[in-house]
Backbone of each chain as ProteinMPNN parsed JSONL, in Angstrom:
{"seq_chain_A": "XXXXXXXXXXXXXXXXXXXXXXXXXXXXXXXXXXXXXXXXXXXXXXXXXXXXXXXXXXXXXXXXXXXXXXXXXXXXXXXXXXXXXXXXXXXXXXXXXXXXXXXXXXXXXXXXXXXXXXXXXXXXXXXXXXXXXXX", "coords_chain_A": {"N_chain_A": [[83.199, 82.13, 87.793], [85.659, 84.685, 89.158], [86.7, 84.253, 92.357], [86.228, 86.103, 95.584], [88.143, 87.202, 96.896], [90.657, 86.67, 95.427], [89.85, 88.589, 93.231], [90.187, 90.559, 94.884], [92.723, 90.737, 95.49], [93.723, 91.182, 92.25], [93.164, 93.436, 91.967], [94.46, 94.738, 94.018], [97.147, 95.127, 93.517], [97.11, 96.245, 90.972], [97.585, 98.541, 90.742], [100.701, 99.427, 90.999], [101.181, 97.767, 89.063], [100.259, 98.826, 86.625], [101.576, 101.497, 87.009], [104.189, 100.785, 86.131], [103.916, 99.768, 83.722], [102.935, 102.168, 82.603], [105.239, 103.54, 82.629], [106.71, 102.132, 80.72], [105.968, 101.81, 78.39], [105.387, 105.188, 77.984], [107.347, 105.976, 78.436], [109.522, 105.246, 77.976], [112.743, 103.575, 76.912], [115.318, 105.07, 75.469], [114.33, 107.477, 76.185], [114.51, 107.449, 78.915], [117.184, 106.66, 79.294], [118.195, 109.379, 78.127], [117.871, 111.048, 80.492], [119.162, 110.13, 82.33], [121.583, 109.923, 81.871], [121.806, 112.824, 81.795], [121.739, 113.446, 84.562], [123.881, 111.61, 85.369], [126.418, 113.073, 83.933], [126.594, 115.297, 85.518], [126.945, 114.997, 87.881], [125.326, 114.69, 89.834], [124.142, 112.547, 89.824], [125.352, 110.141, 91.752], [125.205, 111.624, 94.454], [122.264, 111.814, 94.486], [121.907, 108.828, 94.616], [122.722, 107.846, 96.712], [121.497, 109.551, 98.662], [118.453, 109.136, 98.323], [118.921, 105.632, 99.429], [120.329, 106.295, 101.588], [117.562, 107.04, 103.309], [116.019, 104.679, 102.453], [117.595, 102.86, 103.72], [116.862, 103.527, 106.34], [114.354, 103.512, 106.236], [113.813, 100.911, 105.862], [115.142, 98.706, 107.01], [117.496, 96.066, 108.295], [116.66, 94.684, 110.935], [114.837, 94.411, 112.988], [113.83, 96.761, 115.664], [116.239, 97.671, 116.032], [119.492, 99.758, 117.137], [120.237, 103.187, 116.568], [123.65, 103.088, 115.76], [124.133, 100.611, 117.007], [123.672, 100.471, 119.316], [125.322, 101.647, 120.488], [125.941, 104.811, 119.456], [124.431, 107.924, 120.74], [120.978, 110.191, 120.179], [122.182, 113.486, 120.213], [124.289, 112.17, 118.345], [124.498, 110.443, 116.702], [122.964, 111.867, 114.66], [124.277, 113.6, 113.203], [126.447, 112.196, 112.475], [125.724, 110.956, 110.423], [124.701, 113.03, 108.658], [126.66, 114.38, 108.308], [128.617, 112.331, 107.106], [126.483, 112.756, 105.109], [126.937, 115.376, 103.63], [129.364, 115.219, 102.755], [129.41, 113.095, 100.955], [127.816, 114.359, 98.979], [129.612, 116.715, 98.636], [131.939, 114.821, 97.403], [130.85, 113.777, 95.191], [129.947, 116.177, 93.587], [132.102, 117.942, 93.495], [134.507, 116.292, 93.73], [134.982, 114.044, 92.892], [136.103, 113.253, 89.35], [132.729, 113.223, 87.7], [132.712, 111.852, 84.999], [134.255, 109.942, 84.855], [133.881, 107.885, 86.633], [131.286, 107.343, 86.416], [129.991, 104.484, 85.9], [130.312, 102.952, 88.068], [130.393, 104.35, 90.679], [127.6, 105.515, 91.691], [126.485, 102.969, 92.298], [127.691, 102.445, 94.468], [127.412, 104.612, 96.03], [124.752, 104.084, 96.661], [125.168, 101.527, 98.506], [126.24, 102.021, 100.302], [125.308, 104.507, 101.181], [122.706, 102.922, 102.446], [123.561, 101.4, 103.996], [124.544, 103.546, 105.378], [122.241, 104.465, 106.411], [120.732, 102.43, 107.365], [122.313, 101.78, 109.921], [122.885, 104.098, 111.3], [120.609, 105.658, 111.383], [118.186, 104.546, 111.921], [114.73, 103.675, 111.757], [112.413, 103.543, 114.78], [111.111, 100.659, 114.324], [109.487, 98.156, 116.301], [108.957, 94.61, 117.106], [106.703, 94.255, 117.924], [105.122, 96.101, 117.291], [104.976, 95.975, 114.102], [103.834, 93.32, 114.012], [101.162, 93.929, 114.948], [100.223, 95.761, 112.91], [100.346, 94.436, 110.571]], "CA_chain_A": [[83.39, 83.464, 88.378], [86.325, 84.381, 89.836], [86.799, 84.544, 94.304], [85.928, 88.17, 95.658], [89.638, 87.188, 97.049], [91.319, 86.541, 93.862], [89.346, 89.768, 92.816], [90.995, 92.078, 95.289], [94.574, 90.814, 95.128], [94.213, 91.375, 91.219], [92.853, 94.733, 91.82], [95.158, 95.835, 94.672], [98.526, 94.762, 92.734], [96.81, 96.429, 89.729], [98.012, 100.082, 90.285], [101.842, 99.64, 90.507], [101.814, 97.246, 87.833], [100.165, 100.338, 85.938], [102.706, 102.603, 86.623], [105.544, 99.964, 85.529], [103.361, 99.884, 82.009], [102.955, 103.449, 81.373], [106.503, 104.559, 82.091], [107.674, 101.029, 80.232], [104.899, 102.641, 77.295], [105.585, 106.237, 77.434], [108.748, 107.235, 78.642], [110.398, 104.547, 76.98], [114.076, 103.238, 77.22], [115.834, 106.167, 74.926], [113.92, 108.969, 77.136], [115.306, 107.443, 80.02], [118.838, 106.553, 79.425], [119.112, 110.78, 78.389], [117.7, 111.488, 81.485], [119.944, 109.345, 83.688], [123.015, 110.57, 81.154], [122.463, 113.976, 81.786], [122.562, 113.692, 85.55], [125.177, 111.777, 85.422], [127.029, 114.524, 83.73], [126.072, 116.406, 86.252], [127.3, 114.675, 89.605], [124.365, 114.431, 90.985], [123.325, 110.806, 90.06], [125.502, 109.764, 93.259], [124.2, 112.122, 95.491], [120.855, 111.2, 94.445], [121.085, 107.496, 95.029], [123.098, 108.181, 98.613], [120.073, 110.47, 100.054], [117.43, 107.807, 98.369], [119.381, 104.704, 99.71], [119.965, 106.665, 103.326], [116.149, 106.862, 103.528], [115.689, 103.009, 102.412], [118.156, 102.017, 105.091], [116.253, 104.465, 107.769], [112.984, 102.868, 106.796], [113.839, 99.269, 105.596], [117.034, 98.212, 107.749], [117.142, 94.467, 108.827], [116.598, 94.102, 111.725], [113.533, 95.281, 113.858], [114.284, 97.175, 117.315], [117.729, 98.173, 115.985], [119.502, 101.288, 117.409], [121.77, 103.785, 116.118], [125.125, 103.016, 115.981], [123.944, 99.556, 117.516], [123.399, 100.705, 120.547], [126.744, 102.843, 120.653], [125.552, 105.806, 119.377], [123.334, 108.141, 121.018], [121.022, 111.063, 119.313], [122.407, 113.712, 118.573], [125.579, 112.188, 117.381], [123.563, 109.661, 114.913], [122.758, 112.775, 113.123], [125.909, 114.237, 113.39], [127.277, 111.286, 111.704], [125.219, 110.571, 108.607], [124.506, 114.634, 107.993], [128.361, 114.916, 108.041], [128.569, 111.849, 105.922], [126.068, 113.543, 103.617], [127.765, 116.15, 103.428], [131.221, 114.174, 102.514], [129.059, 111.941, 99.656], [127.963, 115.618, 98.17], [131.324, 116.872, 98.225], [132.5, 113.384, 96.686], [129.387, 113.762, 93.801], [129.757, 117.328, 92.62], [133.248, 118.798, 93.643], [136.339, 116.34, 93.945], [135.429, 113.216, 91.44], [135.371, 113.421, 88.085], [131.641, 112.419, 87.42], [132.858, 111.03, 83.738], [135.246, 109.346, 85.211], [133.541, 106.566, 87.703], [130.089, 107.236, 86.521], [129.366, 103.658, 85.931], [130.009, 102.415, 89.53], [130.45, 105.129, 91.651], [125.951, 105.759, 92.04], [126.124, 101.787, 93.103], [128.757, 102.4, 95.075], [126.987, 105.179, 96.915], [123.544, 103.238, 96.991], [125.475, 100.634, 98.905], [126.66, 102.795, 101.414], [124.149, 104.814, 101.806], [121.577, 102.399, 102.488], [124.247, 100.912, 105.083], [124.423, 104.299, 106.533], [120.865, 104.871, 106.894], [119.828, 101.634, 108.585], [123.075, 101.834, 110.773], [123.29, 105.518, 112.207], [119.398, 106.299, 111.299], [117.095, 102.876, 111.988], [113.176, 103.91, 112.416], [112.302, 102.376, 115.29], [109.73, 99.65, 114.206], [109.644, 96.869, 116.918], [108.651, 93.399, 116.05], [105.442, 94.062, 118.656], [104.685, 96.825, 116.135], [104.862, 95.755, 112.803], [102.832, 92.294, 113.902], [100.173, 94.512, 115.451], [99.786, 96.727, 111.909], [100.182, 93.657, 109.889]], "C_chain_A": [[84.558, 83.434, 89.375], [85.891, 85.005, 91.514], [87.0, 85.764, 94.134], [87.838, 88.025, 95.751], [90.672, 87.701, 96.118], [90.945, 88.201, 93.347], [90.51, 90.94, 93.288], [92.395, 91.782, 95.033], [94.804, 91.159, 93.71], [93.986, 92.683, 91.275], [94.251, 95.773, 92.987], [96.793, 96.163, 94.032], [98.571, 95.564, 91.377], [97.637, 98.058, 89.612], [99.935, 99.91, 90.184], [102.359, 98.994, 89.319], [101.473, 98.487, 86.6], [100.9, 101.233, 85.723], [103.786, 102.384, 85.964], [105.123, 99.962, 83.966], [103.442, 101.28, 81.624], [104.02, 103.902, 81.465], [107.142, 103.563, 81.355], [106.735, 101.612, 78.163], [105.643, 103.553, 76.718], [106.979, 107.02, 77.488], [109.928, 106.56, 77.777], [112.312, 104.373, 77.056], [115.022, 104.729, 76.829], [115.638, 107.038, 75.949], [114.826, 108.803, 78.258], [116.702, 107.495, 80.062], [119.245, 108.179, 78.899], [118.973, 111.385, 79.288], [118.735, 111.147, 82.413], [121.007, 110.117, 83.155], [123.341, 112.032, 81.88], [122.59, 114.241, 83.871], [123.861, 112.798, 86.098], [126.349, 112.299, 85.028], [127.358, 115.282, 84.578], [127.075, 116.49, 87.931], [126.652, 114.862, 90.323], [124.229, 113.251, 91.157], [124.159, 110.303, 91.539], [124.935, 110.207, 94.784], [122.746, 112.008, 95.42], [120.683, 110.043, 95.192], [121.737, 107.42, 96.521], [122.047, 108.091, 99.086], [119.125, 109.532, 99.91], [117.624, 106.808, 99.442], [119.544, 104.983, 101.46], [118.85, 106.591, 103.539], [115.638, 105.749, 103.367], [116.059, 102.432, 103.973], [117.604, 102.554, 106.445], [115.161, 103.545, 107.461], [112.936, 100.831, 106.761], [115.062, 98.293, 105.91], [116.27, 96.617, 108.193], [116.429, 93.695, 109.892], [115.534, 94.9, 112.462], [113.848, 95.531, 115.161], [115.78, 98.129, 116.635], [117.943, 99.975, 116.521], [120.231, 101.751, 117.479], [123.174, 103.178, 116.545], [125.258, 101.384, 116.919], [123.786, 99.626, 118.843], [124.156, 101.78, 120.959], [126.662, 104.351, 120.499], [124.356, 106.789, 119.409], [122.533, 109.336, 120.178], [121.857, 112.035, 120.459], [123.218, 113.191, 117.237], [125.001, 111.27, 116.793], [123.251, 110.72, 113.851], [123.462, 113.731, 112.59], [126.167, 113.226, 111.931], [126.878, 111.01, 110.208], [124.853, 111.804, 108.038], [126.063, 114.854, 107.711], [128.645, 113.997, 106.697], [128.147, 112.203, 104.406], [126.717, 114.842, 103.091], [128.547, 116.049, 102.144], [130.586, 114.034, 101.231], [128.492, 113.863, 98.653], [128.773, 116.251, 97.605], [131.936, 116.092, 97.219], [132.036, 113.831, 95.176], [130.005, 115.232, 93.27], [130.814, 117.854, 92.676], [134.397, 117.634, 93.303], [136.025, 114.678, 92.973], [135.098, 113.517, 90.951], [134.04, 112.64, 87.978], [131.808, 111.277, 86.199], [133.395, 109.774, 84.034], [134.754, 107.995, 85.777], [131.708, 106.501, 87.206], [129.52, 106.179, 86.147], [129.415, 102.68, 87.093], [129.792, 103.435, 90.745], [128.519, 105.137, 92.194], [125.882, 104.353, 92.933], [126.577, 101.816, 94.514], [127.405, 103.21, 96.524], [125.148, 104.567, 97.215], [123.605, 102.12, 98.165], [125.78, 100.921, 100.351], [125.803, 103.738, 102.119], [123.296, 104.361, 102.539], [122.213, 101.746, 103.994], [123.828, 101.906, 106.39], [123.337, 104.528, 107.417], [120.549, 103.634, 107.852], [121.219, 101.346, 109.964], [122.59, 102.784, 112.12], [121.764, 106.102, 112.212], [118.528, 105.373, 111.257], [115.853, 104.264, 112.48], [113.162, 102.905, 113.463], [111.109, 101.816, 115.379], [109.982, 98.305, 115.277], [108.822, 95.934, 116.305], [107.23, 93.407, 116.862], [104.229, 95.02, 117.392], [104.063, 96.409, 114.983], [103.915, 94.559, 112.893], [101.265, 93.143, 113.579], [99.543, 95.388, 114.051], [99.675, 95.807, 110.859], [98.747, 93.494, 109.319]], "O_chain_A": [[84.656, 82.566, 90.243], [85.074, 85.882, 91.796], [87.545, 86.428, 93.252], [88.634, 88.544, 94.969], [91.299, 88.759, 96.067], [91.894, 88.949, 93.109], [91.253, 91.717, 92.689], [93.136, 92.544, 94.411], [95.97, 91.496, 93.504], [94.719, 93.297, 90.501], [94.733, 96.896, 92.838], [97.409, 97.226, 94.11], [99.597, 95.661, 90.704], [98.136, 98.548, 88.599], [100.426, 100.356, 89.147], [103.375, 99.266, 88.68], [102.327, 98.938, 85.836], [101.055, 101.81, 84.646], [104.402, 103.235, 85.323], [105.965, 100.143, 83.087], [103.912, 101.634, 80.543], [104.288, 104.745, 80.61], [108.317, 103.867, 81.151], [107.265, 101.613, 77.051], [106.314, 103.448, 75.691], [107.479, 108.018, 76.97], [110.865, 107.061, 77.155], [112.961, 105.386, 77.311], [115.404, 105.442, 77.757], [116.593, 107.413, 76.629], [115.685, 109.615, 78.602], [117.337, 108.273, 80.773], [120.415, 108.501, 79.104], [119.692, 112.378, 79.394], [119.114, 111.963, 83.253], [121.445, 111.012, 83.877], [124.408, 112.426, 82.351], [123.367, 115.044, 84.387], [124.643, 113.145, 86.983], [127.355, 112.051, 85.693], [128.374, 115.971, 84.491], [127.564, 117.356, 88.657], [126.967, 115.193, 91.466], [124.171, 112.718, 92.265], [123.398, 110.09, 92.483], [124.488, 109.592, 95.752], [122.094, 112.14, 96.456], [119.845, 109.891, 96.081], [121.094, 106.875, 97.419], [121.53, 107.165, 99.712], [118.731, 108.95, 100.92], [116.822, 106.824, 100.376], [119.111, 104.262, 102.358], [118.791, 105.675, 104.359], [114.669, 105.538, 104.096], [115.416, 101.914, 104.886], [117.901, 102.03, 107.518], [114.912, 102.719, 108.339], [112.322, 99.946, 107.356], [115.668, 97.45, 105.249], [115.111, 96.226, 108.336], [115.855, 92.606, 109.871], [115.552, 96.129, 112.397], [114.155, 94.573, 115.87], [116.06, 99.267, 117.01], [117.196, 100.95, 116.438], [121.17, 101.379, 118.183], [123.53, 102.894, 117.689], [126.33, 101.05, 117.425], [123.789, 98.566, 119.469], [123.745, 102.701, 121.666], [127.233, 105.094, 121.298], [123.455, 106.755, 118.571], [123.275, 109.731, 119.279], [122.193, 111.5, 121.515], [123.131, 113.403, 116.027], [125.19, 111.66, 115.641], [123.253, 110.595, 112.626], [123.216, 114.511, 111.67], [126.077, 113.523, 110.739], [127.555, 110.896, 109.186], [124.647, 111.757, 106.825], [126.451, 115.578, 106.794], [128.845, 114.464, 105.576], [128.684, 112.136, 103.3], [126.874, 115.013, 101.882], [128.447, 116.539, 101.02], [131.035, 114.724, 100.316], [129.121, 114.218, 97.657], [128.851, 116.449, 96.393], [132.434, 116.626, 96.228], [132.777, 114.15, 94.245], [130.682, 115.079, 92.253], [130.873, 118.603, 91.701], [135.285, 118.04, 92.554], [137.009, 114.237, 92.379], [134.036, 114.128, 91.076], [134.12, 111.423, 88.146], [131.298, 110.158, 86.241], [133.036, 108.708, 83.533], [135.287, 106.981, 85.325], [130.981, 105.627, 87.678], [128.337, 106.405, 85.892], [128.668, 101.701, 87.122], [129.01, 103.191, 91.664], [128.345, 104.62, 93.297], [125.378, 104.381, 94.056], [125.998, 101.338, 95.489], [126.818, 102.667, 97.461], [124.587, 104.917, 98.253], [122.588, 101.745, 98.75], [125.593, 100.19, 101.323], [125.603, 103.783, 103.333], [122.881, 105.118, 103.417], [121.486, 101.614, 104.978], [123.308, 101.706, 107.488], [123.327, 104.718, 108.634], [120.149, 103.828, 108.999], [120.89, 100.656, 110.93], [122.183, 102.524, 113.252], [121.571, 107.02, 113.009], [117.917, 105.425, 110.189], [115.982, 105.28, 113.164], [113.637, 101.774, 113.359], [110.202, 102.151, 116.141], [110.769, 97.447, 114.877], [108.125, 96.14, 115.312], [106.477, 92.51, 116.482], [103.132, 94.751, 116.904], [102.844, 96.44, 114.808], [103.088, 94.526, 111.981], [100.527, 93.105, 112.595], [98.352, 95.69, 114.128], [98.877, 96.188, 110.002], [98.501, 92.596, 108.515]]}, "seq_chain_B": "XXXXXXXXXXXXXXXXXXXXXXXXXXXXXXXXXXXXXXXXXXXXXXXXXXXXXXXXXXXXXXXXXXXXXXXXXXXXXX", "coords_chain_B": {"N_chain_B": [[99.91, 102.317, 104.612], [101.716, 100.422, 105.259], [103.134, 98.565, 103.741], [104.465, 96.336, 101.292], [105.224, 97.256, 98.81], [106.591, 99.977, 98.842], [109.217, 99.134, 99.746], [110.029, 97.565, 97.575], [109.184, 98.498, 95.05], [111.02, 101.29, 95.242], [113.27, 100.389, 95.572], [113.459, 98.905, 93.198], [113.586, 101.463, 91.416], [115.777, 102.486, 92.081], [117.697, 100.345, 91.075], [117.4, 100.265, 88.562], [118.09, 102.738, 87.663], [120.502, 103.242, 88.846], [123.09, 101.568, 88.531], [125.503, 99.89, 87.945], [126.78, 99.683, 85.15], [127.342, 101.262, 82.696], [125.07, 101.92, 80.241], [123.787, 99.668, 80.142], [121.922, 96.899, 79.014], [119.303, 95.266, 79.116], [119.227, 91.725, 79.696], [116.786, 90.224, 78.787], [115.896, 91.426, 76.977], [113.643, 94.701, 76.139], [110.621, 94.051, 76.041], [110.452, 91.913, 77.669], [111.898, 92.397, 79.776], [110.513, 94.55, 80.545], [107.671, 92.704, 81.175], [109.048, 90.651, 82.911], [109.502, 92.205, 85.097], [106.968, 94.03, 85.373], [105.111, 91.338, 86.562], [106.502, 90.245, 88.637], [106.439, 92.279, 90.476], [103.78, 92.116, 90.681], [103.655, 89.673, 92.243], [104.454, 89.739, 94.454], [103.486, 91.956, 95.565], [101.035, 90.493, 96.124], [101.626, 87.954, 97.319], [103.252, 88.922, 99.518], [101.503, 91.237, 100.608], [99.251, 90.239, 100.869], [98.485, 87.492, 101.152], [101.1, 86.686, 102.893], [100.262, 88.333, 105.49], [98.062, 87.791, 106.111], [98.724, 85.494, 107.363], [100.261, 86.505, 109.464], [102.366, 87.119, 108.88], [105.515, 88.592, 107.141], [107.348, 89.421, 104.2], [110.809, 90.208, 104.746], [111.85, 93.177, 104.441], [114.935, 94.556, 103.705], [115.282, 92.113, 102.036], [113.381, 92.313, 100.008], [114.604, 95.231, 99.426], [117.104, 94.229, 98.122], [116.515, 92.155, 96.686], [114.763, 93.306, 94.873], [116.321, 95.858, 93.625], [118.868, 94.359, 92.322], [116.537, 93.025, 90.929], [115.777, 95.505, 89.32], [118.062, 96.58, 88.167], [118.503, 94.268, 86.173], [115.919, 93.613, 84.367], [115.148, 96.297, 84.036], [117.011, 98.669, 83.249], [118.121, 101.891, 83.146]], "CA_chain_B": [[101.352, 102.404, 104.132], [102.455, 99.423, 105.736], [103.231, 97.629, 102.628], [105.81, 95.337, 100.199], [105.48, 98.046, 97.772], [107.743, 100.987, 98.924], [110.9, 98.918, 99.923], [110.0, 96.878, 96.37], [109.45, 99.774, 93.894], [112.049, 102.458, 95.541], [114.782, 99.549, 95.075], [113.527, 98.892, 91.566], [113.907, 102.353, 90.5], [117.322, 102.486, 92.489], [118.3, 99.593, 90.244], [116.788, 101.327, 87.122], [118.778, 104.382, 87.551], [121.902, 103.599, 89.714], [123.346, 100.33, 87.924], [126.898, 100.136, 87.395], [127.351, 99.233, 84.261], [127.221, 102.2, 81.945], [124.382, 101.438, 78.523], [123.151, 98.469, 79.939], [121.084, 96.554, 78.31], [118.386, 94.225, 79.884], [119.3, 90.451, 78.848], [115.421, 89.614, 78.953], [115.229, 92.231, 76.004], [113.113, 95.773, 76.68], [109.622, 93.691, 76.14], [110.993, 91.241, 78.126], [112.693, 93.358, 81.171], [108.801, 94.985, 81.039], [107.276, 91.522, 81.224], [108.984, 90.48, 84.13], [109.158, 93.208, 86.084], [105.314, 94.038, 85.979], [104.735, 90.189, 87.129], [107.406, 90.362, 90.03], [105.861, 93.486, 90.989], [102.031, 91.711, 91.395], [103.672, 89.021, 92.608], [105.591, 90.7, 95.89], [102.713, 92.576, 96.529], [100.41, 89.839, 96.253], [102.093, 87.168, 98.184], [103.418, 90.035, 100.821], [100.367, 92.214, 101.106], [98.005, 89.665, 100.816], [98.747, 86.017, 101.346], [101.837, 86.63, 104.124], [100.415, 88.787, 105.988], [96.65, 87.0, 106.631], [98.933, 84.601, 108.432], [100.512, 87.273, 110.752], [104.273, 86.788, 108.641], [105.716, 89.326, 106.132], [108.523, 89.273, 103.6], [111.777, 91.037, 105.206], [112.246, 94.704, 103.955], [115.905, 93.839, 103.334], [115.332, 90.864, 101.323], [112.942, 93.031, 99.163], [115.283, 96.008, 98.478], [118.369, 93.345, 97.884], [116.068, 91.853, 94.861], [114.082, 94.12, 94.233], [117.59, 96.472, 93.385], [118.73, 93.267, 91.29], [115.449, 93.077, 89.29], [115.456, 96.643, 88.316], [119.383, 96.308, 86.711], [118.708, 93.259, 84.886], [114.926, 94.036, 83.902], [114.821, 97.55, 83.411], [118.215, 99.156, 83.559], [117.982, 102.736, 81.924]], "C_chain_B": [[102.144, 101.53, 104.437], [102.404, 98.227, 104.871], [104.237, 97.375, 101.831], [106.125, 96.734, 99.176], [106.377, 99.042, 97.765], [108.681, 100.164, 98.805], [110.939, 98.77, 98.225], [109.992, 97.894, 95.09], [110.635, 100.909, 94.332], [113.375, 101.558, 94.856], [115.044, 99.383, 93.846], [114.065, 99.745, 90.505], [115.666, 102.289, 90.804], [118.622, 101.342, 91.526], [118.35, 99.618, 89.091], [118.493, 102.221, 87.036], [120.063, 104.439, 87.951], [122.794, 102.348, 89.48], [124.511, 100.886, 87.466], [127.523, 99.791, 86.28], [126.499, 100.284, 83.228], [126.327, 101.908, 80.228], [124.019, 100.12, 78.578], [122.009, 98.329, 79.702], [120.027, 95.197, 79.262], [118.657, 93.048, 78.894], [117.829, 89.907, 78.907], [114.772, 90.427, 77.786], [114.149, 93.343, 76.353], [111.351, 94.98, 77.216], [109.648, 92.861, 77.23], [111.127, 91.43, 79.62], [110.986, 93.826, 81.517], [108.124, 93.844, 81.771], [107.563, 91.336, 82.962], [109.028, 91.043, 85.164], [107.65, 93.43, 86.514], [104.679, 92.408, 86.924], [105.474, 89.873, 88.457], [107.178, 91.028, 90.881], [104.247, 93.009, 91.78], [102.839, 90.53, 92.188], [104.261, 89.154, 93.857], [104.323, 91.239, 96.742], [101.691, 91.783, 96.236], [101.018, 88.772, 97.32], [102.484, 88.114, 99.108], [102.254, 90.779, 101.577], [99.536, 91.565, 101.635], [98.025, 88.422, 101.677], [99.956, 86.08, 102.952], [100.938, 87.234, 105.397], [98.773, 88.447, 106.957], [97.467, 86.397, 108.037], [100.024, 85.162, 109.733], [102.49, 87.009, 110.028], [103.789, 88.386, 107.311], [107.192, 89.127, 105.846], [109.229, 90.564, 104.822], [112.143, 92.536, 104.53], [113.896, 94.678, 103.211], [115.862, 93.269, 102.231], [114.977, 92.193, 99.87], [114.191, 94.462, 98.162], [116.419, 95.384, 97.913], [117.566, 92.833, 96.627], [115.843, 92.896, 94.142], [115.262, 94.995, 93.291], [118.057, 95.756, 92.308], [117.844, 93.751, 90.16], [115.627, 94.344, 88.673], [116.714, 97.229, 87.758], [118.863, 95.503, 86.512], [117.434, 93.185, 84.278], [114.453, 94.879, 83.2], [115.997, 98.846, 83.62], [118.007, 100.83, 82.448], [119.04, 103.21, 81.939]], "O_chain_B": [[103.303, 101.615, 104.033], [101.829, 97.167, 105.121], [105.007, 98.315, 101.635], [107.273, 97.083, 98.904], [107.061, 99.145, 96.746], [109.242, 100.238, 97.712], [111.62, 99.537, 97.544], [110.902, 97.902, 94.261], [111.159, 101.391, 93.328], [114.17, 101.895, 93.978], [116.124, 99.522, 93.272], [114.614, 99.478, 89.436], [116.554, 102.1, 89.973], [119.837, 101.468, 91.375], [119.249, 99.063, 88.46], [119.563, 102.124, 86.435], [120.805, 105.365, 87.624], [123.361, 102.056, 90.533], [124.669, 101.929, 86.832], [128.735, 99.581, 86.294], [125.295, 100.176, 82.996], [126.984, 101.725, 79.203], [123.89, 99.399, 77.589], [121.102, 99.125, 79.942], [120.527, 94.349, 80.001], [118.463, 93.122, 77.681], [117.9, 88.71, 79.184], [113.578, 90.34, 77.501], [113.424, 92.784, 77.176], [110.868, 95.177, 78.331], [108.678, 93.073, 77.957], [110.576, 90.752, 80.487], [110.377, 93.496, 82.534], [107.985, 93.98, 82.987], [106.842, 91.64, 83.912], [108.638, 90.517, 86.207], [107.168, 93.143, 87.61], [103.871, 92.511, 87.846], [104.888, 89.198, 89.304], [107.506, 90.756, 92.036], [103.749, 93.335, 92.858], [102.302, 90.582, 93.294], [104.623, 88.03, 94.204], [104.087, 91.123, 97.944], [100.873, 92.619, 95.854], [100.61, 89.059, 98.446], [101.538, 88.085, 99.895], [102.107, 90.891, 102.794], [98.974, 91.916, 102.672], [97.588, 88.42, 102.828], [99.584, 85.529, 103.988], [100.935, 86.501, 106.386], [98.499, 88.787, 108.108], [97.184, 86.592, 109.219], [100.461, 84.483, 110.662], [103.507, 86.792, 110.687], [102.76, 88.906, 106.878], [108.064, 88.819, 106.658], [108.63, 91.419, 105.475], [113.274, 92.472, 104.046], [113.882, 94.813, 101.987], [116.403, 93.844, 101.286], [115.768, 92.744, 99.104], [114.469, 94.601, 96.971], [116.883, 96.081, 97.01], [118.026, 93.133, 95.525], [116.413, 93.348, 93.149], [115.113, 94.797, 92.085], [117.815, 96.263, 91.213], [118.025, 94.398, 89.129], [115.641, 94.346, 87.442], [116.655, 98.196, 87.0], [117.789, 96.053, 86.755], [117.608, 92.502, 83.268], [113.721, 94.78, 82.215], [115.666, 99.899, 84.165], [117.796, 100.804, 81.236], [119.369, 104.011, 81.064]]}, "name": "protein", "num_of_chains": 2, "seq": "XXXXXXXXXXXXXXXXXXXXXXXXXXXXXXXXXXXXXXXXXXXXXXXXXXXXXXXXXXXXXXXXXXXXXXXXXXXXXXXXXXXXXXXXXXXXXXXXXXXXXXXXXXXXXXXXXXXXXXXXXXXXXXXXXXXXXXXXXXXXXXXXXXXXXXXXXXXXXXXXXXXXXXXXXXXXXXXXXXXXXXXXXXXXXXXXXXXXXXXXXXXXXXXXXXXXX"}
């Protein structure tokens, strides 16, 4: 018989591996790659993975304590800076490149940057007293 | 909510969906790319959720979306 232990870690791990099966099941490679196609058509797929990737780097930035602009920048102008940015990466995405054109780096591109921006100019602040304490 | 799983699945899809290389193909083959992904997936949030975090440690958030991002181009790239 297996450990209650063993039990729960197979049970708590059990739901996202679930979700990775039924969209690896039902939605299937084809479905997806016309989904992704048609917003990258579109010029959104960059501004998508920006705003995602800003919200990664806001919640999952490196370093624990960190603070805007490294200390340098106070609010409001942190949200000055990465709302203007977003802005800019919108602009970029749907008006002034061709989407056809870059659409196989440009999304990384802005994933990369994004994710910069966010844990730069927009850190949550989780201290390291914190995150032990919720551990 | 204080768990491996957001940074680790958000990055995955981000690596799914936002992969610079236009019709790629997973070199691990579709069954394959499935395969290891679902096992990378228990295995993150088993060793993170479970096992790190008994002993008062947890994987880096960072670290996680930096693979995690990885695994989901060369796993499951759509």
């Amino acid at each position: 018989m297996l450990k209650k232990r063993l039990m729960i870690n197979i049970g708590t791990a059990l739901g996202p591996v679930t979700v990775v099966l039924l969209d690896t099941l039902f939605v299937g490679a084809e479905t997806s790659n016309a989904l992704v196609n048609s917003f990258r058509s579109s010029g959104a797929t960059p501004f998508i993975a920006w705003t995602v990737a800003l919200f990664m780097g806001h919640w999952f930035h490196p370093v624990d304590g960190l603070q805007p602009g490294f200390g340098h920048v106070g609010w409001p102008w942190n949200y000055v800076v990465f709302l203007v940015l977003t802005v800019f990466a919108g602009l970029l995405s749907f008006w002034i490149i061709d989407a056809a054109a870059v659409s196989n780096w440009f999304p990384t591109l802005m994933v990369v940057l994004g994710y910069a921006t966010g844990a730069i100019f927009w850190p949550v602040g989780l201290t390291q007293d914190a995150a032990t304490e919720s551990a | 909510m204080n768990t491996t799983f957001y940074p680790w699945a958000l990055a995955v899809y981000m690596g799914r969906w936002f992969h610079p290389v236009a019709e790629l193909q997973s070199p691990l083959g579709f069954a394959g790319g499935a395969a290891v992904l679902m096992a990378s997936t228990w295995i993150v949030i088993v060793v993170g959720d479970l096992v790190l975090r008994r002993k008062g440690k947890r994987i880096w958030p960072w670290l996680l979306v930096t693979v995690g991002f990885g695994t989901g181009m060369l796993a499951w790239p759509a």
